[in-house]
N, C-alpha and C positions, 0 to 999 in steps of 0.2 A: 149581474141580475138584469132582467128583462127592461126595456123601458114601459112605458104607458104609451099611449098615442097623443100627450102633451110631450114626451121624448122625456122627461124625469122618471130616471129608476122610479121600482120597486122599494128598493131599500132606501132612500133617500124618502121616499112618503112614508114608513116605518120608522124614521126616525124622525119625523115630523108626528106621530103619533104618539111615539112614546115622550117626546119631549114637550108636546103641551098637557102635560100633568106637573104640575109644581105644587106647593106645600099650600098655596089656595087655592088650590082643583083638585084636589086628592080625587075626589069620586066624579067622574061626568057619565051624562048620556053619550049616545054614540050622534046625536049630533051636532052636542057643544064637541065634540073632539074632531069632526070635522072643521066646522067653523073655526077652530082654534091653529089645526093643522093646514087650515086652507084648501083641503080634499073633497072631491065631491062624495057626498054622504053614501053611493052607493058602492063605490070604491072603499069609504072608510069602513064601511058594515061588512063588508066583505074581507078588508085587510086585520080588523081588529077581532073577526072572525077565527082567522089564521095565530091570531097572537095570542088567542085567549086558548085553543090547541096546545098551543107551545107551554103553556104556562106563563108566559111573558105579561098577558094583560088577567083581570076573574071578571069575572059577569056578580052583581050582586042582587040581592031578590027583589032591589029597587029601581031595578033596572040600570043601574049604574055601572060603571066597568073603572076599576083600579090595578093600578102598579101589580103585578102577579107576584105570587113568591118563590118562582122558579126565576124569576132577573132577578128581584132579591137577593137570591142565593148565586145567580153565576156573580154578581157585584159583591157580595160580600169576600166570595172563594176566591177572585182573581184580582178583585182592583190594585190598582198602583200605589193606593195611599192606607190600604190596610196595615203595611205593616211600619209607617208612620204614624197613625193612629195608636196602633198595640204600645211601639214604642213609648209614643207623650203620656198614656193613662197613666203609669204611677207619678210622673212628676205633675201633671195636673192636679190629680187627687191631693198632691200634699199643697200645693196651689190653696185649694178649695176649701182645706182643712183652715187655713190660714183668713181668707179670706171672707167665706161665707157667703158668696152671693153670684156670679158667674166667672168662670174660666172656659175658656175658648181657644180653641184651635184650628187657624185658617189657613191658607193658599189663597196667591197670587193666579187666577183663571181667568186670564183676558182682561177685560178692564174692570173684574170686582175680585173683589176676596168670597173663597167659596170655604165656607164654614164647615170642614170634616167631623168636628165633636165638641160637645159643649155640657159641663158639668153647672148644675145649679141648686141651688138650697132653698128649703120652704121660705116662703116672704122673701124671697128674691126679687131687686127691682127689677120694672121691663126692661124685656133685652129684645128687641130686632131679629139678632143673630139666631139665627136656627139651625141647627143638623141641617146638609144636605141645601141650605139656605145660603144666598148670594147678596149683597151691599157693592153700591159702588166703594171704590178704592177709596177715593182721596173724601169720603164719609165717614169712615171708618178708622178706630185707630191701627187695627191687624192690616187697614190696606196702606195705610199712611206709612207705616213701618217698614212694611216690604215695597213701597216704593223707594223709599228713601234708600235703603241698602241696594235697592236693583243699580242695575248698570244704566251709568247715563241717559243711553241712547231708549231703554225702557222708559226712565222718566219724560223724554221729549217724545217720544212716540204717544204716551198717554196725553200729555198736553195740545199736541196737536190732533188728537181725535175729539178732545172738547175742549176747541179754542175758543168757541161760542157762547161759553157757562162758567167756565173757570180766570180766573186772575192769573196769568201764568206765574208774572213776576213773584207773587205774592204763597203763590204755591211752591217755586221753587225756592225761597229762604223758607218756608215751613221744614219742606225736605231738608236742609240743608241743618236748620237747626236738631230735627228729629236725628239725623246723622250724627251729628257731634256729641249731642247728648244721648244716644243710644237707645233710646224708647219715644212712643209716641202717648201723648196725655192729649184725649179730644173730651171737653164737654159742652154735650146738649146738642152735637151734629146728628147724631139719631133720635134721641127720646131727650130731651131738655133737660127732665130731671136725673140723668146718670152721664159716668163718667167712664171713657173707654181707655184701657191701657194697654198698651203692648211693646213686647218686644220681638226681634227677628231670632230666630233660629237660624244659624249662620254654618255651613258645612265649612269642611276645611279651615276652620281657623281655631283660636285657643282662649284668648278671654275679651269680653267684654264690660265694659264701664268704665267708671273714674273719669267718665268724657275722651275716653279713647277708645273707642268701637275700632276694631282691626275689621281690615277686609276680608270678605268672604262674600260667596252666594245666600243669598237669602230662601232656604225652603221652605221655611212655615212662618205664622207668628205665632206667639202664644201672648193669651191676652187674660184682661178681667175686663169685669163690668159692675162698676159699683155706683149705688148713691154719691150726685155730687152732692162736692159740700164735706165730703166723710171720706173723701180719696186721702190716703197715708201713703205717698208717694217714697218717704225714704225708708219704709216698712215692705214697702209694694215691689218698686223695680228693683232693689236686689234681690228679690227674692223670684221672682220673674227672669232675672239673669243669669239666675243659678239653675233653675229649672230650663232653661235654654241650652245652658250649656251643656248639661246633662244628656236633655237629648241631640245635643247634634253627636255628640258620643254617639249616643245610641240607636242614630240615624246610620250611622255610617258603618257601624256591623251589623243592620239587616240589609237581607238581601229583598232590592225593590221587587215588591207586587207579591211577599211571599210571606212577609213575617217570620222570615227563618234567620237564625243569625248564623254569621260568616265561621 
C-alpha cells in the first residue's frame, strides 16, 4: 500500500486508527482519534472517511465515530480464538453455576493477558477484567498462570522487559510455586476487595493437580473472580482443573480460527 510523504504506509496509519478505540474510548471525535493515532487531522478525516465506507468505522448523530459492525463481523467470522471461545462456554457456564460471581477466559498477548470471555452474575464483585480487555501479566492471576506453565525463556524474556518495576527474584519463586501447585490465587493485585484464580489450559498433556502439573503449552487460563475473604480454594481449583481439562480436549478437535470440529 502506498506510503505517505512522512514514507509510513497507508495501512500502518489504519491500524493506528482503529487501535486507539479501546473499551475507554468506545465513541471519539475525529480529532481525539487523531491525537490518539498521532495522525494529522486531515489525513485522519479523510482515512476514517474511507473506513466508515467500508463499514469498518459508523459516524454517530453526535458526531462521534465507533468500532463499525462490518469489523465486528469480519472478527467475529474469522478470528483465531472463536473457536476457543465456543469450546470453554459449556465448561465456563458450569464454572459459574458453581460459583456465582466471575469466570473468565484469557490469553497470553505479549506482556498482558487479553481477556477473550467473561461470564458474570447480578451483585457480582468488581472485576477489572473485561471482554476484549487487557491486565498486565504478572497482575493478574490468568497472567500469573500462564507465565508460570510458559517456557523458560518466556518467563526471562518478561522479566527483563520490566526489570525496572518488578522483584525478579521474588517473581521467579512465585512462578515456581504457581507451577508446582498448579493454579494461581492473587489477592487485592487488581481491586483489594477480590480474589483472582486461575488455572492453565494445557494442550497435549493428560491431568493436572495433586501438585503434579505435567508439562504441556499453556493456551488459555480459565479463571474466577471472587470476594476475598469467601475464596473456597478446595471447592474452586478442582473444579477449575476439571473444566481445564475438559477443554484442552476440546481444544484440540477444533479446527483453529473455525469453530469446526476435526
Amino acid at each position: 500500500m502506498a506510503n505517505s510523504s512522512s514514507g509510513e504506509s497507508v495501512l500502518s496509519r489504519i491500524v493506528r486508527i482503529v487501535g486507539s478505540f479501546d473499551d475507554g474510548k468506545p465513541g471519539m471525535g475525529v480529532a481525539a482519534i487523531a491525537r490518539r493515532a498521532g495522525i494529522p487531522l486531515a489525513t485522519t478525516h479523510r482515512l476514517v472517511a474511507g473506513l466508515v465506507d467500508a463499514g469498518w468505522l459508523e459516524h454517530q448523530a453526535n458526531g462521534e465515530v465507533l468500532i463499525g459492525l462490518r469489523l465486528w463481523e469480519l472478527v467475529n467470522r474469522n478470528s483465531a480464538v472463536l473457536g476457543l471461545r465456543q469450546a470453554a462456554m459449556p465448561f465456563m457456564e458450569d464454572i459459574q453455576a458453581v460459583v456465582h460471581q466471575h469466570t473468565q477466559l484469557g490469553v497470553l498477548e505479549g506482556d498482558e493477558v487479553l481477556f477473550l470471555e467473561r461470564l458474570s452474575s447480578r451483585g457480582s464483585v468488581v472485576n477489572e477484567a473485561r471482554v476484549a480487555g487487557r491486565l498486565p501479566a504478572h497482575v493478574s492471576s490468568s497472567g500469573m498462570v500462564l507465565l508460570a506453565f510458559s517456557p523458560r525463556h518466556v518467563q526471562e524474556s518478561y522479566l527483563r522487559r520490566h526489570d525496572d518495576g518488578l522483584d525478579a527474584a521474588q517473581l521467579r519463586r512465585d512462578l515456581a510455586g504457581i507451577r508446582q501447585a498448579g493454579y494461581a490465587a492473587l489477592t487485592g493485585q487488581v481491586v483489594e476487595e477480590t480474589t483472582g484464580i486461575a488455572v492453565p489450559v494445557l494442550a497435549g498433556t493428560g491431568r493436572l493437580g495433586a501438585g503434579r502439573p505435567v508439562a504441556g503449552r499453556p493456551v488459555a487460563a480459565l479463571g474466577v473472580v471472587v470476594a476475598a475473604g469467601e475464596e473456597n480454594i478446595p471447592a474452586i481449583v478442582p473444579a477449575l482443573m476439571t473444566a481445564a481439562r475438559g477443554l484442552a480436549r476440546a481444544v484440540g478437535q477444533v479446527v483453529p480460527g473455525t469453530g469446526r470440529r476435526t
